[in-house]
N, C-alpha and C positions, 0 to 999 in steps of 0.2 A: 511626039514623045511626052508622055507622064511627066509632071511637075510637081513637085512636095515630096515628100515622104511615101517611101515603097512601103507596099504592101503583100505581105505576103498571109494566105490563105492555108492551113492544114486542111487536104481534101482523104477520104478514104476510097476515088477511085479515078480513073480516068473521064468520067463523067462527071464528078464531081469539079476536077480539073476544067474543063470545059464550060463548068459554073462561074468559079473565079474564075477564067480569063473573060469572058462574056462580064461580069460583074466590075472589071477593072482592074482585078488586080495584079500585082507584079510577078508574083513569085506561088505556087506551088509546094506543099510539106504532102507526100502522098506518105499514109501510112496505114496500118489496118487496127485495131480493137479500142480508138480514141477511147473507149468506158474504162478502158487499162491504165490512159495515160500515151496511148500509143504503142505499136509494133512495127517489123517490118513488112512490110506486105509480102503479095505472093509473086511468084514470077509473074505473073499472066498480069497480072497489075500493073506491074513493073514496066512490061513490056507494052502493053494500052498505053499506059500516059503517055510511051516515046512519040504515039500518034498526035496527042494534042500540042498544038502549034501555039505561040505566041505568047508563051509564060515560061521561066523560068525553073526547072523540072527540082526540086532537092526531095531525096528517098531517107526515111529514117532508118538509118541501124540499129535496130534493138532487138535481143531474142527472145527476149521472157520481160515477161511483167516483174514485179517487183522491186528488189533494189536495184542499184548501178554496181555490184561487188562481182565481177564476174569469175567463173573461174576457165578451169582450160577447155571444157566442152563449149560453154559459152564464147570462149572467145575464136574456138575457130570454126563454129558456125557463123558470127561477125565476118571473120575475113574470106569465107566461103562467100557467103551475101555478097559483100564487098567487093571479090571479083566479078559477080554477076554484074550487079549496080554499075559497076567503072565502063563495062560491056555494053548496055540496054540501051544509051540513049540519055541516061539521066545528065543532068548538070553540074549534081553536090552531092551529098550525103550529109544528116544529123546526125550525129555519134555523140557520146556520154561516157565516162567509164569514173568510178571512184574506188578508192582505198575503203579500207575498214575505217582508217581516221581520219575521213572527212576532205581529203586531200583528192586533186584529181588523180588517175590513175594513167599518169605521164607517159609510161614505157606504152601502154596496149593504143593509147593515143598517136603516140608515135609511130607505132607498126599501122596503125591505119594512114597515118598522113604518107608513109614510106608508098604504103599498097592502092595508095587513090588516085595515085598519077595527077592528071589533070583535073581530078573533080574538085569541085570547090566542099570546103571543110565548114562545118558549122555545129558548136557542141549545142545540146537541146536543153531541156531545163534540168539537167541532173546540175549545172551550173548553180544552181537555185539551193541546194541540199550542202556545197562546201561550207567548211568550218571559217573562209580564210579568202572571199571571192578576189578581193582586189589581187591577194597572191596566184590564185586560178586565173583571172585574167592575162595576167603577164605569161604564166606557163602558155594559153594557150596562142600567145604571139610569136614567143620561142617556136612554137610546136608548126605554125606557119595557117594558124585556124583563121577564115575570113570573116568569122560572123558568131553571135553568140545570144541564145535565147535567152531572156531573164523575166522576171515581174518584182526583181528588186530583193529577193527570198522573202516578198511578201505571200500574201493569199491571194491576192492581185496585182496586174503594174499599178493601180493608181494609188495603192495604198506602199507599192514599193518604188514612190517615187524618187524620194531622196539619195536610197540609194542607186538607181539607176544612173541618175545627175551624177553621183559619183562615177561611178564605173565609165560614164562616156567620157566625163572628164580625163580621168586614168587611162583610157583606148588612144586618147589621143590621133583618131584617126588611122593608127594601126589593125582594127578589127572591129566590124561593127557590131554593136548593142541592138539589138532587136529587140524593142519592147513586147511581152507577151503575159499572157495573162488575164482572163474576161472583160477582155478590152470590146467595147458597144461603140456604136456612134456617135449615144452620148458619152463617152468619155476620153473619145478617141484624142479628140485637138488638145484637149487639156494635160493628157498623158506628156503627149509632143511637147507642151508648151514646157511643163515642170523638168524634163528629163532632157531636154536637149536631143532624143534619139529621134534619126531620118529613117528610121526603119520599125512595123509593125510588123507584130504575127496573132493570129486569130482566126477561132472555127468560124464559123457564120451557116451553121447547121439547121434547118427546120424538119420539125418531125413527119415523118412517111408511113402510113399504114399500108402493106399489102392489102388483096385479095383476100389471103386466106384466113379462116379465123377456127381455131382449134374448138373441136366439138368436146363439151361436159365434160371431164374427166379423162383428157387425152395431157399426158404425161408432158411435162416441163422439162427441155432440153438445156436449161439454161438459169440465169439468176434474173434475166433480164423481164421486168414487170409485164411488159406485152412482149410477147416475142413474134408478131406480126408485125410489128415497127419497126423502125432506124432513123437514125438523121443523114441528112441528105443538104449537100451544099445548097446555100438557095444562093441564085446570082443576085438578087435584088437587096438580100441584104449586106451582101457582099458589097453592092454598089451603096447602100449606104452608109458602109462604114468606109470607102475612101473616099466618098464627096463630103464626109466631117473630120475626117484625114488631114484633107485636102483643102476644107473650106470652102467648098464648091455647095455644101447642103442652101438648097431653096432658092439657088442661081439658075 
């Protein structure tokens, strides 16, 4: 069994999955349009990861890109998902939801923890965006959440370290703090060291070019600069960022 501080990996497939657990890591965030910020993926996604063995499965809930404000279209394609997700095989679910004022949005919170049954609960960085975090903390202990992504409401965890220290402080082992946030290898122990948090989250993507490559003046389906490309889990760096996790780098 793993020693130090879990790790968990955002993959965007079941192959990726496959990546991180080969790479070392604990935990699994399957989702689809990471250039978004994340979605929820597809069913057939959904359903692959149940294949890979040995990690920890969490699916993120989210419909739409943009803010955390949902309204009632939005929310019961959430609990549509949700039943699916509780169904596939998954382990947890990310969920998110805010107020117009900054506030978490406590009741649609609540209908998910009602509808997750057994999945384990984990709000994602919409956390990041409250007016009021140490008070969203506590709501999502009430709300019975196991886990919670942060980088501090910085631009990154190493720059939102202080407040991280706070919030684990405040968790008091009621809910974990998952540091997250362009966390590297190089910055991984030092995150750990300043914040007090037993738990990382982080891509560890490298780029992939297809086969194909669009001929002179064949129409742009998209914003994205090559659309021959994508990133792709790489396990190695995956494995480098929990052996500086972990302290295990050049052992």
């Amino acid at each position: 069994m793993a020693t130090g501080p879990s790790i968990e990996i955002c993959v965007e497939s079941a192959r990726g999955a496959e990546a991180a657990r080969q790479g070392g890591a604990d935990r699994v965030e399957l989702c689809t349009a990471l250039e978004l910020g994340g979605l929820t993926p597809s069913r057939g996604a959904v359903e692959r990861l149940g294949e890979v063995a040995g990690v920890r499965r969490i699916v993120l809930l989210r419909p739409r890109a943009g803010d955390f404000c949902y309204d009632a279209e939005d929310r019961a394609v959430m609990l549509c998902d949700l039943d699916h997700l509780r169904e596939s095989g998954a382990n947890g679910v990310a969920v998110g939801a805010l107020r117009s004022d900054g506030t978490l949005d406590a009741a649609l919170l609540e209908r998910v923890a009602e509808r997750a049954g057994q999945l384990e609960l984990v709000c994602h960085r919409a956390f990041d965006l409250c007016r009021d975090p140490l008070a969203a903390l506590e709501e999502l202990c009430g709300l019975g959440f196991h886990g919670v992504l942060s980088s501090g409401q910085a631009p990154t965890a190493l720059e939102g370290t202080a407040l991280l220290a706070r919030l684990v402080d405040a968790a008091a082992d009621r809910i974990e703090v998952r540091a997250a946030g362009k966390l590297r290898p190089e910055n991984a122990a030092r995150v750990l060291a300043e914040t007090g948090c037993r738990a990382l989250h982080a891509a560890a993507g490298a780029r992939r070019v297809g086969p194909y490559h669009a001929h002179a003046g064949a129409p742009r389906l998209g914003s994205a600069s090559d659309e021959s490309a994508w990133n792709e889990t790489d396990p190695q760096l995956v494995r480098a960022l929990v052996e500086a996790a972990r302290g295990k780098r050049g052992s």
